[in-house]
TIBADREN-676033 format. One line per field, with one value per atom (N, C-alpha, C): residue number from 1; atom name; x, y, z. Coordinates in steps of 0.02 Angstrom, whole numbers, plus 32768, in hexadecimal, padded with zeros to 4 digits. Layout:
// residues N
num = c(NUM_...)
atomo = c(CA_...)
x = c(X_...)
y = c(Y_...)
z = c(Z_...)
***
This chain:
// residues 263
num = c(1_1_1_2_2_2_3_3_3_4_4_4_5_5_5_6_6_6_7_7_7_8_8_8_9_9_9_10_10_10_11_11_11_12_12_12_13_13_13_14_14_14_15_15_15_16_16_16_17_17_17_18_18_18_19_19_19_20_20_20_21_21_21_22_22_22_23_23_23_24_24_24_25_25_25_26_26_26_27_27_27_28_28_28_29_29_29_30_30_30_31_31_31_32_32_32_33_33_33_34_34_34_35_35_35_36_36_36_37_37_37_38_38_38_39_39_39_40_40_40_41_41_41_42_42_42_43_43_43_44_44_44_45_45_45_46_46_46_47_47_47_48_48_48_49_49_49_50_50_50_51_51_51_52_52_52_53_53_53_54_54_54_55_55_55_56_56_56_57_57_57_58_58_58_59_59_59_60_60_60_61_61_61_62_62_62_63_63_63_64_64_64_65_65_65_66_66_66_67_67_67_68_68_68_69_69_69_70_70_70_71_71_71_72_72_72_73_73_73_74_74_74_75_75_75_76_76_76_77_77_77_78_78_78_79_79_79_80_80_80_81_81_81_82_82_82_83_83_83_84_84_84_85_85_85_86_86_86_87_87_87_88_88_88_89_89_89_90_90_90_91_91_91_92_92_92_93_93_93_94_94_94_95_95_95_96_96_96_97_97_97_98_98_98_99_99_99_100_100_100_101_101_101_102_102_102_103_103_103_104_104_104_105_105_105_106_106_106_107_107_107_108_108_108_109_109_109_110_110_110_111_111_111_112_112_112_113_113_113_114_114_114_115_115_115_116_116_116_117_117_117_118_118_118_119_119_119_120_120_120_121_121_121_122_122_122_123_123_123_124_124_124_125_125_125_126_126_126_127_127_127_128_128_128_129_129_129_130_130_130_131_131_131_132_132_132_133_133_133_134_134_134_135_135_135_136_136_136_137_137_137_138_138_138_139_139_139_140_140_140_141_141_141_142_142_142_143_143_143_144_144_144_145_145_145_146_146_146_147_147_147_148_148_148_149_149_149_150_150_150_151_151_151_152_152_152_153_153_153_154_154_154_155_155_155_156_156_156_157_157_157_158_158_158_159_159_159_160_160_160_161_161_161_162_162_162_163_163_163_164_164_164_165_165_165_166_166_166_167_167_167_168_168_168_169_169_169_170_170_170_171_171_171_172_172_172_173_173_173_174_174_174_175_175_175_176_176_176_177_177_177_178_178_178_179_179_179_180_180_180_181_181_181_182_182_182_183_183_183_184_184_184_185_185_185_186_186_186_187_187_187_188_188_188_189_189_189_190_190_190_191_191_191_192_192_192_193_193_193_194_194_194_195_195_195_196_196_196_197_197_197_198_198_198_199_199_199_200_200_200_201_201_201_202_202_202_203_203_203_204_204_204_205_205_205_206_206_206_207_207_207_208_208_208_209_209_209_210_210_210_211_211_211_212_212_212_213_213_213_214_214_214_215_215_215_216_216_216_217_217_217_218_218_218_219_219_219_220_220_220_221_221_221_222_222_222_223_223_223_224_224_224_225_225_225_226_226_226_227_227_227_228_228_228_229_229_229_230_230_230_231_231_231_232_232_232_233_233_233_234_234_234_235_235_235_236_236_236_237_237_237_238_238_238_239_239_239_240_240_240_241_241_241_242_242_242_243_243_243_244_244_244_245_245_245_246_246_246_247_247_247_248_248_248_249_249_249_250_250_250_251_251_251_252_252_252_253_253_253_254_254_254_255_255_255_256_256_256_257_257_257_258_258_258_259_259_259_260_260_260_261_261_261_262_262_262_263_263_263)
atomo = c(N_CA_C_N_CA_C_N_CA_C_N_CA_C_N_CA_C_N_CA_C_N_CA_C_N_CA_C_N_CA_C_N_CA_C_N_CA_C_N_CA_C_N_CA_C_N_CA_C_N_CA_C_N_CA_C_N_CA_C_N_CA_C_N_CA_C_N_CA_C_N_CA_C_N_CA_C_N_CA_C_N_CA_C_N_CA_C_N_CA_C_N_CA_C_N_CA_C_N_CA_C_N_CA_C_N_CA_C_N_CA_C_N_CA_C_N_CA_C_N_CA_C_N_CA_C_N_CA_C_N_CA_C_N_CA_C_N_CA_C_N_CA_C_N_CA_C_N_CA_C_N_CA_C_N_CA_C_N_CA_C_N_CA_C_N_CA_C_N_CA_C_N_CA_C_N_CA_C_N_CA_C_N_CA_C_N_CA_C_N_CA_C_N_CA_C_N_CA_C_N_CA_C_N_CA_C_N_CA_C_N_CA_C_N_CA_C_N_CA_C_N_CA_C_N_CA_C_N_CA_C_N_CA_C_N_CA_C_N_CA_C_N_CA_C_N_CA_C_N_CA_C_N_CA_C_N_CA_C_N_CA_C_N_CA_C_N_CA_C_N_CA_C_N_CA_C_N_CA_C_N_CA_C_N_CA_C_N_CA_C_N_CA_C_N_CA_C_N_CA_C_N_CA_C_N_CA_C_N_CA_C_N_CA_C_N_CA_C_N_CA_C_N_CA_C_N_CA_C_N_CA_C_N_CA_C_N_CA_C_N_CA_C_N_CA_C_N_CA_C_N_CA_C_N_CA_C_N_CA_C_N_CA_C_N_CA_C_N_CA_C_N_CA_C_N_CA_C_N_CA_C_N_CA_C_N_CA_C_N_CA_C_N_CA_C_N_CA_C_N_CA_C_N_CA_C_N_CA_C_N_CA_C_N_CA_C_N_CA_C_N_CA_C_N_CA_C_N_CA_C_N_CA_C_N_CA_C_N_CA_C_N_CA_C_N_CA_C_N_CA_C_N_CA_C_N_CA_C_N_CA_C_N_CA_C_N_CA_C_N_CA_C_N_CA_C_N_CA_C_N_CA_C_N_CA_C_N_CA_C_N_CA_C_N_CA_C_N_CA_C_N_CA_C_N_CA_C_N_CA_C_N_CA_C_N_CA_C_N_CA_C_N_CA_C_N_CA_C_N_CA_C_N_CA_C_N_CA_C_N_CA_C_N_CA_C_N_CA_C_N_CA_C_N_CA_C_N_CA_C_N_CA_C_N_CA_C_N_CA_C_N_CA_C_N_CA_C_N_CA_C_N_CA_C_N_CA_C_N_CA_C_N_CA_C_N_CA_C_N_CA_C_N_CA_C_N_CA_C_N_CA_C_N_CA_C_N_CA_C_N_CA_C_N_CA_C_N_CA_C_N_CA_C_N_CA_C_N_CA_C_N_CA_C_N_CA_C_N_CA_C_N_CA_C_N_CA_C_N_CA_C_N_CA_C_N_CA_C_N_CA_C_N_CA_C_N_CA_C_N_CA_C_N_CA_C_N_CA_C_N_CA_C_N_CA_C_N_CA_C_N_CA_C_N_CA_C_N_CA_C_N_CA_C_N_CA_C_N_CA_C_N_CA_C_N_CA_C_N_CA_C_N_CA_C_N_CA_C_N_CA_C_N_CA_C_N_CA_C_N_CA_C_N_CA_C_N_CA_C_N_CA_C_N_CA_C_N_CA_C_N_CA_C_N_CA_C_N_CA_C_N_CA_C_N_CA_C_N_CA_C_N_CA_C_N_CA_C_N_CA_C_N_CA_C_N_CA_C_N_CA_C_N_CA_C_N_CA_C_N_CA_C_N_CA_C_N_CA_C_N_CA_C_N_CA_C_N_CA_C_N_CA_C_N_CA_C_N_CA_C_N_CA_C_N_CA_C_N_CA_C_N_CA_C_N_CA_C_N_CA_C_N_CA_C_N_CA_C_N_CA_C_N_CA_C_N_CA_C_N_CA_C_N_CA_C_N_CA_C_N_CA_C_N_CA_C_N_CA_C_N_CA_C_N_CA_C_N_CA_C)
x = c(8029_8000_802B_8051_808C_80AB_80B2_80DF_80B5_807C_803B_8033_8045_802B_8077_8088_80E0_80DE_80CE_80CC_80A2_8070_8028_8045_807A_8093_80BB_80F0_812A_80FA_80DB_80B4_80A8_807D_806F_808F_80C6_810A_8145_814B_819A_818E_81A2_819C_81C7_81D8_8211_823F_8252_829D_8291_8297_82A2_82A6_8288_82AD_82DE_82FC_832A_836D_835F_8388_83B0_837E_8372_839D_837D_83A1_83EC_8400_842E_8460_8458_8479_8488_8461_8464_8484_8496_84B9_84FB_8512_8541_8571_8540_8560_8580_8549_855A_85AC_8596_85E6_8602_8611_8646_865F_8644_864F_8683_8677_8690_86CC_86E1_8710_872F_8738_8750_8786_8777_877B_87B3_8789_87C2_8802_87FD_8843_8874_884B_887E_8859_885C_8842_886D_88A9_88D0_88B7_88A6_8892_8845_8811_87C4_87C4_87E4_87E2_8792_875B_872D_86FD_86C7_86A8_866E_865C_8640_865D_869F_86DD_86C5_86BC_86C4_8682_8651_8604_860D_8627_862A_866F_8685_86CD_86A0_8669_864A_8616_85DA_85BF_85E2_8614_8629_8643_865C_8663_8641_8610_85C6_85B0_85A9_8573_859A_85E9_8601_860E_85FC_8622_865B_8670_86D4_86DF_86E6_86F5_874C_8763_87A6_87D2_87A1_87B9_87D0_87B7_87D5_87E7_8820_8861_886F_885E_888F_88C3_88F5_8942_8968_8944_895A_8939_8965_8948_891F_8907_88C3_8881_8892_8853_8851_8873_886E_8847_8861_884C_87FB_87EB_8794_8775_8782_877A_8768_8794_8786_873C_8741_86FA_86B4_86D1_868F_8673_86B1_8691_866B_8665_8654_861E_8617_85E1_85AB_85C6_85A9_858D_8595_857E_8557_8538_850D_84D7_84DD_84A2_849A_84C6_84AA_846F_8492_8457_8424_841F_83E4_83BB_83CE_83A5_8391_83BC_839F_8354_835C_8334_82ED_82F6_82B2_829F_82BD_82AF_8279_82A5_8279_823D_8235_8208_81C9_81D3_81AA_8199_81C1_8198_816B_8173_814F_8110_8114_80DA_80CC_80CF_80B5_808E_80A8_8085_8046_8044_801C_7FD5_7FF5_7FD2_7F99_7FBF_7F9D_7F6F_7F7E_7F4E_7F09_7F1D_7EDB_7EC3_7ED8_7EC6_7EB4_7F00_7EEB_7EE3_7F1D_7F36_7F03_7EC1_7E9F_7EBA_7E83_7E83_7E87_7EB1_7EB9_7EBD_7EA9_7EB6_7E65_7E4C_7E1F_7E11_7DDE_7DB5_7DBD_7DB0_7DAE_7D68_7D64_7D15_7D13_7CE4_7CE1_7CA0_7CB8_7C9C_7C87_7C3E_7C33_7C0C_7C19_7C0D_7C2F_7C58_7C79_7C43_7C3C_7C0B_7C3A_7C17_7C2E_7C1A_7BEF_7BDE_7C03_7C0A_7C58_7CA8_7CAC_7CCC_7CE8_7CAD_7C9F_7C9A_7C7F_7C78_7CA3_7CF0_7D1C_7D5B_7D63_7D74_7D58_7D19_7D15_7D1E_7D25_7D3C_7D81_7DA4_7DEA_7DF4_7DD1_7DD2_7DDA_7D9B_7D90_7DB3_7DD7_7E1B_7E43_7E7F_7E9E_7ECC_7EC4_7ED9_7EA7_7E64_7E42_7E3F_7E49_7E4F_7E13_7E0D_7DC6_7DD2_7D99_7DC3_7D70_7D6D_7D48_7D3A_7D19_7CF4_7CCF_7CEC_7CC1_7CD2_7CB4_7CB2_7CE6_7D09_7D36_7D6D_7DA2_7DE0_7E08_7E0C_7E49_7E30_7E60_7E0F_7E17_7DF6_7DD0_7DF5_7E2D_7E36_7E63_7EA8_7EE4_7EFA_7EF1_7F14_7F26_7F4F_7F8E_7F53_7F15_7EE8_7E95_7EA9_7E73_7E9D_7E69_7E81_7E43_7E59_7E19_7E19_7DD3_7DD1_7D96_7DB8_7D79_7D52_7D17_7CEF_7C8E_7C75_7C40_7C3B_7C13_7C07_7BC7_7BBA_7B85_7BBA_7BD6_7C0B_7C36_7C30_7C40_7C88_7CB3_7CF5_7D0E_7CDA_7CFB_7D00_7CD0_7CB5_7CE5_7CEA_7D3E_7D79_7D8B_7DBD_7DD2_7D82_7D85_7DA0_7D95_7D80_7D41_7CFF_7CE2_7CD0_7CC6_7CA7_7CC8_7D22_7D3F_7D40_7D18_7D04_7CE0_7CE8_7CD5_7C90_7C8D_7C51_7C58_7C0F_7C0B_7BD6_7BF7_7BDB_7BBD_7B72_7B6C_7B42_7B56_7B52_7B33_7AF8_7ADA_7B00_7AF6_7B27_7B0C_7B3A_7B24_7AD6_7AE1_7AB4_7A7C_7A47_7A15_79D7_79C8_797C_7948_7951_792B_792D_7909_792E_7925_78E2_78C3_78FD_7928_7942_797B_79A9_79E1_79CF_79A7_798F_79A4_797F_7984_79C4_79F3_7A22_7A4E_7A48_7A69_7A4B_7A20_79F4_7A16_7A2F_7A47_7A8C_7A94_7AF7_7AF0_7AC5_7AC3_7A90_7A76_7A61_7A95_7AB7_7AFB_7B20_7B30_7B64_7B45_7B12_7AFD_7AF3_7AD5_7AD7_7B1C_7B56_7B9B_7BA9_7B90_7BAD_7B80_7B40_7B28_7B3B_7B62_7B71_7BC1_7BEF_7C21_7C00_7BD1_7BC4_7BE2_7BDA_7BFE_7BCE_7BDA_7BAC_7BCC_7BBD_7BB8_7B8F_7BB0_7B83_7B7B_7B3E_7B3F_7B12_7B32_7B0E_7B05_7ABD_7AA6_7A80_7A92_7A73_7A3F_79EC_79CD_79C9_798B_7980_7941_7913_78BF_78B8_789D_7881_7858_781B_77EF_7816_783F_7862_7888_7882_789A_786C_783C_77F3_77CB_77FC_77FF_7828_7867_7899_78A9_78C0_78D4_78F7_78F2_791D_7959_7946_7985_79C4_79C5_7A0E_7A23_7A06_7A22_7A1A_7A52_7A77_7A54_7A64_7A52_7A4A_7A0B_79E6_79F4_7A17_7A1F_7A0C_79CF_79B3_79D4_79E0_7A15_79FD_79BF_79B0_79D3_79C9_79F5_7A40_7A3A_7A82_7AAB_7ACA_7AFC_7B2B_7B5C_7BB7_7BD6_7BAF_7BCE_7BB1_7B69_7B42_7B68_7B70_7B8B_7BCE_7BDF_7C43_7C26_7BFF_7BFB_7BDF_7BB0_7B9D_7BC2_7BFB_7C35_7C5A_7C71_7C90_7C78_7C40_7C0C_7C1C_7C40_7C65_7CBC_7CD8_7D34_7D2E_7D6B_7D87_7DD0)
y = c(7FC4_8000_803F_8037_807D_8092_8062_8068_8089_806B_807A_80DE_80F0_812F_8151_813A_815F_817F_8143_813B_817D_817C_81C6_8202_81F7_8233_824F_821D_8228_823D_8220_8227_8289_8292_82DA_8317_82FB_8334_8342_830B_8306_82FD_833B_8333_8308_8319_82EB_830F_834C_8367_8359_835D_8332_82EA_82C8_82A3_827C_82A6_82AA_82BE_82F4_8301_82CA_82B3_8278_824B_822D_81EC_81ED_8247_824E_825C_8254_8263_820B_81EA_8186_817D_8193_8183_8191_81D1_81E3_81D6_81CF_81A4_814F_812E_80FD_80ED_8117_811D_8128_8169_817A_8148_812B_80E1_80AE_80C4_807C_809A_80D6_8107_80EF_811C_811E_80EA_80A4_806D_8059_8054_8048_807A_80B4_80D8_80CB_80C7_80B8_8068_8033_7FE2_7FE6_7FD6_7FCE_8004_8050_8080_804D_804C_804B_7FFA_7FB5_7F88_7F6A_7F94_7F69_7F9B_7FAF_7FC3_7FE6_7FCE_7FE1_800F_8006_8046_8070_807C_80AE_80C6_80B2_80DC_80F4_80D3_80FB_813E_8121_8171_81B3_818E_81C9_81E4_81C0_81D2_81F7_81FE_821D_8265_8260_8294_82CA_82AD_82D5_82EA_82C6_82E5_8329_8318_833D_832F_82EA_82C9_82B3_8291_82A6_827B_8235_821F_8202_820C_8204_81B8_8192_8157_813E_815E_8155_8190_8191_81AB_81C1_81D8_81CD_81DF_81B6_81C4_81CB_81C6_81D7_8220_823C_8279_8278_823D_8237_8228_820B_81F1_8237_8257_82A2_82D6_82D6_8302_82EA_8296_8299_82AA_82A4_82BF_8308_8328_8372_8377_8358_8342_832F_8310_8308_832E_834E_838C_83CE_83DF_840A_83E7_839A_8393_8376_8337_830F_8330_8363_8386_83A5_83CC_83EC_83B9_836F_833F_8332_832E_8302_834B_8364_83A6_8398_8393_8395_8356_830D_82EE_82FA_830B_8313_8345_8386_83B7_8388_8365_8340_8316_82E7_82D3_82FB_8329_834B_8367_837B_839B_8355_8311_82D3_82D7_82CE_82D8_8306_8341_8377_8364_835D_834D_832A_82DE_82AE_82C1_82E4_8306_8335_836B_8387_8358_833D_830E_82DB_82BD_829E_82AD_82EC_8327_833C_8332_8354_830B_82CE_8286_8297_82B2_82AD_8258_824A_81FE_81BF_81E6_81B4_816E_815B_811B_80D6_80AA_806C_8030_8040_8009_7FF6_7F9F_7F8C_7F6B_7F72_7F53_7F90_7FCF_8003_801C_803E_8061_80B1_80B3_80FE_812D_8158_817A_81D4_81DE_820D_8239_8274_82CA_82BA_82F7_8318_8331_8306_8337_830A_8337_8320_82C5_82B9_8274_822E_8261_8247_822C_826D_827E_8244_822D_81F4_81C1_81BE_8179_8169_8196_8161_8172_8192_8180_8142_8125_80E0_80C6_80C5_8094_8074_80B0_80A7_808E_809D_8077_8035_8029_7FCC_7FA7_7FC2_7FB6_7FD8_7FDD_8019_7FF4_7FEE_7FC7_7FD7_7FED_7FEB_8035_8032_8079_809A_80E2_80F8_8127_812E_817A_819C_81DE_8211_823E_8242_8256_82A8_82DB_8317_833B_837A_83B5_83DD_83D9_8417_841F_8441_8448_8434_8414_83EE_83BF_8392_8365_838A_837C_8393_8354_8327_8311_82DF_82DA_82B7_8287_8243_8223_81F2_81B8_818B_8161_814A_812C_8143_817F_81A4_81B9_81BB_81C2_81F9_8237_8267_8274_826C_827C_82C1_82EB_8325_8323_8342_8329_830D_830E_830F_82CA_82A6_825F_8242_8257_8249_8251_8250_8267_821D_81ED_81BE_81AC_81E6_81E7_81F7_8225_821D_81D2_81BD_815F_8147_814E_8131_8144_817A_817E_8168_8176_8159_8104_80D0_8096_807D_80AB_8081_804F_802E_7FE6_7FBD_7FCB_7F87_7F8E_7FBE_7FD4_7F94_7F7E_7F61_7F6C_7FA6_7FE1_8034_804E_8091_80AC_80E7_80F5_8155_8168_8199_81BF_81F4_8234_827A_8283_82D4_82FA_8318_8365_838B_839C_83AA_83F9_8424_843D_8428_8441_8416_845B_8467_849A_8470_8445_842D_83CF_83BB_8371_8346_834B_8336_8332_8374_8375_8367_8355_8336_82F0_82C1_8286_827A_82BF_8289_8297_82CD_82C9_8285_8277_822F_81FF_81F7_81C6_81B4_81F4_820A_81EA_81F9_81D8_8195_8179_8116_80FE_812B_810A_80FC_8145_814F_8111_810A_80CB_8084_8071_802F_802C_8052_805E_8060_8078_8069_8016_8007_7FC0_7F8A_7F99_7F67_7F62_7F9A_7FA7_7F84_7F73_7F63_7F1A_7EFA_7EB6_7EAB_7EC2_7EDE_7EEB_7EBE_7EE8_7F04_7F48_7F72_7F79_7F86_7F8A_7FC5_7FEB_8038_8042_8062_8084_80C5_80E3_8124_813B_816F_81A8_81CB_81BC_81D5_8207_8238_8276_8263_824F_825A_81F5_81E5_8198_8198_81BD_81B3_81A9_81B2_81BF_8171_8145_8103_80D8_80D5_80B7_80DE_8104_812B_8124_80F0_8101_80B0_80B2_806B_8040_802A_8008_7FE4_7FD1_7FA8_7FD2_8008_8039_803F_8028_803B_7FF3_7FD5_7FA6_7FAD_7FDB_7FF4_8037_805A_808D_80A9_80DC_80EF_812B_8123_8174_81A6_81D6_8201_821D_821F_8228_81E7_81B0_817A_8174_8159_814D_8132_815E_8170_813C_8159_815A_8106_80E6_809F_8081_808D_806A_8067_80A6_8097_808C_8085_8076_801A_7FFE_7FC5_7FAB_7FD4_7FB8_7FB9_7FF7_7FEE_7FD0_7F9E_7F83_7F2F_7F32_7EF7_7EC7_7F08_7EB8_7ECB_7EDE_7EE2_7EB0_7EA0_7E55_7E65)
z = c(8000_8000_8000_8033_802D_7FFE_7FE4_7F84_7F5C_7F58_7F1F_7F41_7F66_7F9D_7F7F_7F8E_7F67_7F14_7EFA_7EBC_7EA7_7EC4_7EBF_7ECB_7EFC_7F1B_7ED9_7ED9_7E8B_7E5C_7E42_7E1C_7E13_7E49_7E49_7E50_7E7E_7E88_7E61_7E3B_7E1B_7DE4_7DB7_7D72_7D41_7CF8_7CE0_7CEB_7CF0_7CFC_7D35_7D5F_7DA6_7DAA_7D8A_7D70_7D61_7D2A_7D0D_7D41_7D66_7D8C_7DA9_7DD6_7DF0_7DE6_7DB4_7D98_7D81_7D69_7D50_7D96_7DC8_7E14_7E18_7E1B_7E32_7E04_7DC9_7D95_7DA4_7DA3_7DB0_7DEE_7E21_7E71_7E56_7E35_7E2B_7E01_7DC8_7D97_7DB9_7DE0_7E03_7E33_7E49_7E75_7E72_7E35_7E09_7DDD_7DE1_7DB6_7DEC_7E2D_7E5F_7E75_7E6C_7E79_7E43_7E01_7DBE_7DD5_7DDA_7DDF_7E33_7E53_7E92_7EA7_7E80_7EA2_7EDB_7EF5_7F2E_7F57_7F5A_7FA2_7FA7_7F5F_7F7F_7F91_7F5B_7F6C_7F3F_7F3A_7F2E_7F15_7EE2_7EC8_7F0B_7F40_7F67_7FA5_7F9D_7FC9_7F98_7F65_7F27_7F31_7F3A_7F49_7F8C_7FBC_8011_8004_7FDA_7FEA_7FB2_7F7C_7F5C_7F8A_7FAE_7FCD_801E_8024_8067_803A_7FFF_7FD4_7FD2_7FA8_7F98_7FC9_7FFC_803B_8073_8064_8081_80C2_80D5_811E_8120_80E9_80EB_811B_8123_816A_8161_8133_8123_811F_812C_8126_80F4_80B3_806B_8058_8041_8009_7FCD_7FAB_7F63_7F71_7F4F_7F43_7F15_7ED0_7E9D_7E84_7E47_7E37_7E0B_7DFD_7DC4_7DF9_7E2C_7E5D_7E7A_7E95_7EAF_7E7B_7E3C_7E23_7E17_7E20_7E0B_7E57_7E80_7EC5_7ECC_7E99_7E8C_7E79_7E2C_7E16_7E35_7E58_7E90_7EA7_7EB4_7F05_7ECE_7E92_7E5F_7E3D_7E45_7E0C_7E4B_7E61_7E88_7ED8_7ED4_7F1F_7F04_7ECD_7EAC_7EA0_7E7A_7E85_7EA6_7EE4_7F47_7F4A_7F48_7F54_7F36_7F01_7EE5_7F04_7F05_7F1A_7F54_7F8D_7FC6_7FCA_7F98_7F90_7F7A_7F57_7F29_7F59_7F7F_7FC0_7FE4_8007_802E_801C_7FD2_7FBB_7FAE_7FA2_7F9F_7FD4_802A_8054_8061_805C_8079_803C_8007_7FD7_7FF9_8018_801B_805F_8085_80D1_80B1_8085_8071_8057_8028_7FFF_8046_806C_808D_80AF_80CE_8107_80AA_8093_8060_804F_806A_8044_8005_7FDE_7F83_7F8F_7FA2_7F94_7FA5_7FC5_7FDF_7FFC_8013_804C_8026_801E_8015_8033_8070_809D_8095_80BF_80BC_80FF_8104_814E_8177_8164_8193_81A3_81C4_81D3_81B8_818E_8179_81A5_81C1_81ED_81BB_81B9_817A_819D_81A3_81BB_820C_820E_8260_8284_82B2_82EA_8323_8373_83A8_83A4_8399_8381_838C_834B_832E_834C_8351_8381_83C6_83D1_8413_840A_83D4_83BB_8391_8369_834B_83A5_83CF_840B_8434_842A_8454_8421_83E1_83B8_83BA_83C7_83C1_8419_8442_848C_8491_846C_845E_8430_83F7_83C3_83AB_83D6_83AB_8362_8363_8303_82E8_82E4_8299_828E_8246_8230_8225_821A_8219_81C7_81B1_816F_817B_8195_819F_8156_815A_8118_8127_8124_812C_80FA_810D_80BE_80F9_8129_8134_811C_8104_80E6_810D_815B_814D_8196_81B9_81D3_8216_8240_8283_82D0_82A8_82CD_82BE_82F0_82CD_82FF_82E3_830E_82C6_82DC_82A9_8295_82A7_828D_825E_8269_8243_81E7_81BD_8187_8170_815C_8130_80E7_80D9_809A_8093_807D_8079_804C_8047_8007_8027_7FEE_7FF7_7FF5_802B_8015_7FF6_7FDF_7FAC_7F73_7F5A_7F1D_7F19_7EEB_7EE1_7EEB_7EC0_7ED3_7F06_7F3D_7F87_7FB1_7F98_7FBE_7FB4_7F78_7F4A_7F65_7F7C_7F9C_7FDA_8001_8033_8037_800B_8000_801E_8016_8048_8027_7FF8_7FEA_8011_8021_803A_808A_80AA_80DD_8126_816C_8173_819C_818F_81AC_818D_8190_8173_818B_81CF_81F0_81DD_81CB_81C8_81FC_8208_8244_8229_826E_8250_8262_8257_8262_82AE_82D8_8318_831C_82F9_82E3_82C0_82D0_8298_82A4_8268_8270_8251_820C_81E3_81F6_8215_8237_8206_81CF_8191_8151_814C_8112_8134_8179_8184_8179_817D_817B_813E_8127_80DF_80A4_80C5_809D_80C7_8110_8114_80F8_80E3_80B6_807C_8055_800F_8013_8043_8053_8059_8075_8087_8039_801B_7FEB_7FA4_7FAE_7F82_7F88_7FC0_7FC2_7FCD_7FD4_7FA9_7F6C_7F52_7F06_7EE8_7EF8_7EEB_7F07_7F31_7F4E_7F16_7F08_7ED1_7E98_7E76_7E46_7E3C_7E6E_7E83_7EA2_7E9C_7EBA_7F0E_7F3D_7F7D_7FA4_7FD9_8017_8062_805F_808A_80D3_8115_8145_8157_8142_8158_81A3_81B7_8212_8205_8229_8211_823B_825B_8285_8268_828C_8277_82AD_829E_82C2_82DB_82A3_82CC_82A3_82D7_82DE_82A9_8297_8279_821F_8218_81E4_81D1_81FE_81F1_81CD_81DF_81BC_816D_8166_8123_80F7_8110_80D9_80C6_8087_8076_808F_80B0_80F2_80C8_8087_805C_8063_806A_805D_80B3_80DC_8124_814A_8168_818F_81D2_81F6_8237_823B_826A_826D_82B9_82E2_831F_8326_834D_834F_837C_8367_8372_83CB_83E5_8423_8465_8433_846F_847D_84BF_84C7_849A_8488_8433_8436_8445_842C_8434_8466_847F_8441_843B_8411_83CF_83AD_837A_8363_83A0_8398_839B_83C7_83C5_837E_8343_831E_82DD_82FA_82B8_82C2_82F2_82F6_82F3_82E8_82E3_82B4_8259_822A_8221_824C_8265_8277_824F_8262_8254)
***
């Protein structure tokens, strides 16, 4: 999974002259390695003395244990320190610049969620909030990926994963992974004036994603916070798993029912 997450990252940050750079730095370490070696065999002894005396070169740690002693191995030594300290640079620079992409990148989940058997937890409210905390009480190994519309998430710990975005929006589900999900838990919003039209945009979200899960041959366990009771005996019960009316004792309940298909 980490590779495939890399790969997205490269992908987006590093153009072909970078590249190029790149490759043309591993290239040049490598030759030089092996130059090093052909001209003084008796100081390096072995093709791999010849990459540790270039790499202490380039980097500028110098630990002196290797020599040149001729004036042809000296003078490519010169070379080094003029060509080969200008590409250490550079890779180190592209380095750093993949991480900090890959930190950015992740806090915005371009890269979305790939892992499977997680629980997707959909709108931030205090709720929420409590209920992926007793989740993570009762297992801390299962991962969660939070699903809201705020620009960046509302809450950081090493097992939460965010994806911003509307979830009704197919390619957010998708990012999320929820099909390979082992629960999908949706939440009203701690405010409420209209209790009718919050219902039923969570309605819109659990119907969204069975209709993606049939379409994908896949079944999904969705959990869903209603607001007003009367509203359960109204709705197609085929698109909703389990129904928790938002007046009862909440947060245990539904940490216990997302965790109902974790394995």
């Amino acid at each position: 999974m980490i590779f495939s997450l890399i790969k997205k990252v490269i992908d987006k940050t590093i153009n072909i002259e970078h590249w190029k750079l790149i490759l043309g730095g591993v290239l040049f370490i490598i030759i030089s390695s092996f130059i090093v070696y052909l001209l003084e065999p008796k100081e390096f002894k072995s093709p791999f003395n010849g990459f540790w005396y270039v790499m202490t070169t380039i980097s500028q740690v110098g630990f002196g244990d290797y020599i040149p002693k001729t004036i042809i191995g000296k003078l490519y030594s010169i070379f080094l320190y003029f060509v080969g300290i200008g590409f250490f640079a550079i890779m180190i620079a592209k380095w750093i610049d993949l991480l900090n992409n890959y930190e950015e990148l992740k806090e915005k989940e371009i890269l979305g969620y790939t892992g499977t058997n997680h629980i997707v937890m959909i709108n931030w409210s205090q709720k929420t909030k409590i209920t992926i905390e007793e989740v993570l009480s009762e297992n801390q190994k299962v991962d969660i990926v939070l699903i809201d519309q705020a620009n960046t998430s509302p809450i950081n710990h090493k097992n939460i994963h965010y994806v911003q975005g509307d979830a009704t929006k197919l390619d957010i589900l998708q990012k999320a992974n929820a099909l390979f999900a082992a629960s999908i838990c949706i939440f009203a919003p701690d405010q409420v004036l209209d209790k009718a039209a919050e219902d039923g945009k969570i309605l819109l979200v659990a119907s969204t994603i069975k209709h993606l899960a049939k379409k994908a041959n896949v079944d999904v366990y969705t959990i869903v916070e209603i607001l007003d009771e009367d509203h359960i005996s109204n709705t197609n019960q085929y698109y909703i798993d389990e129904f928790i009316l938002s007046n009862k004792p909440f947060s245990t309940l539904m940490a216990s029912k997302a965790l109902h298909n974790y394995t």
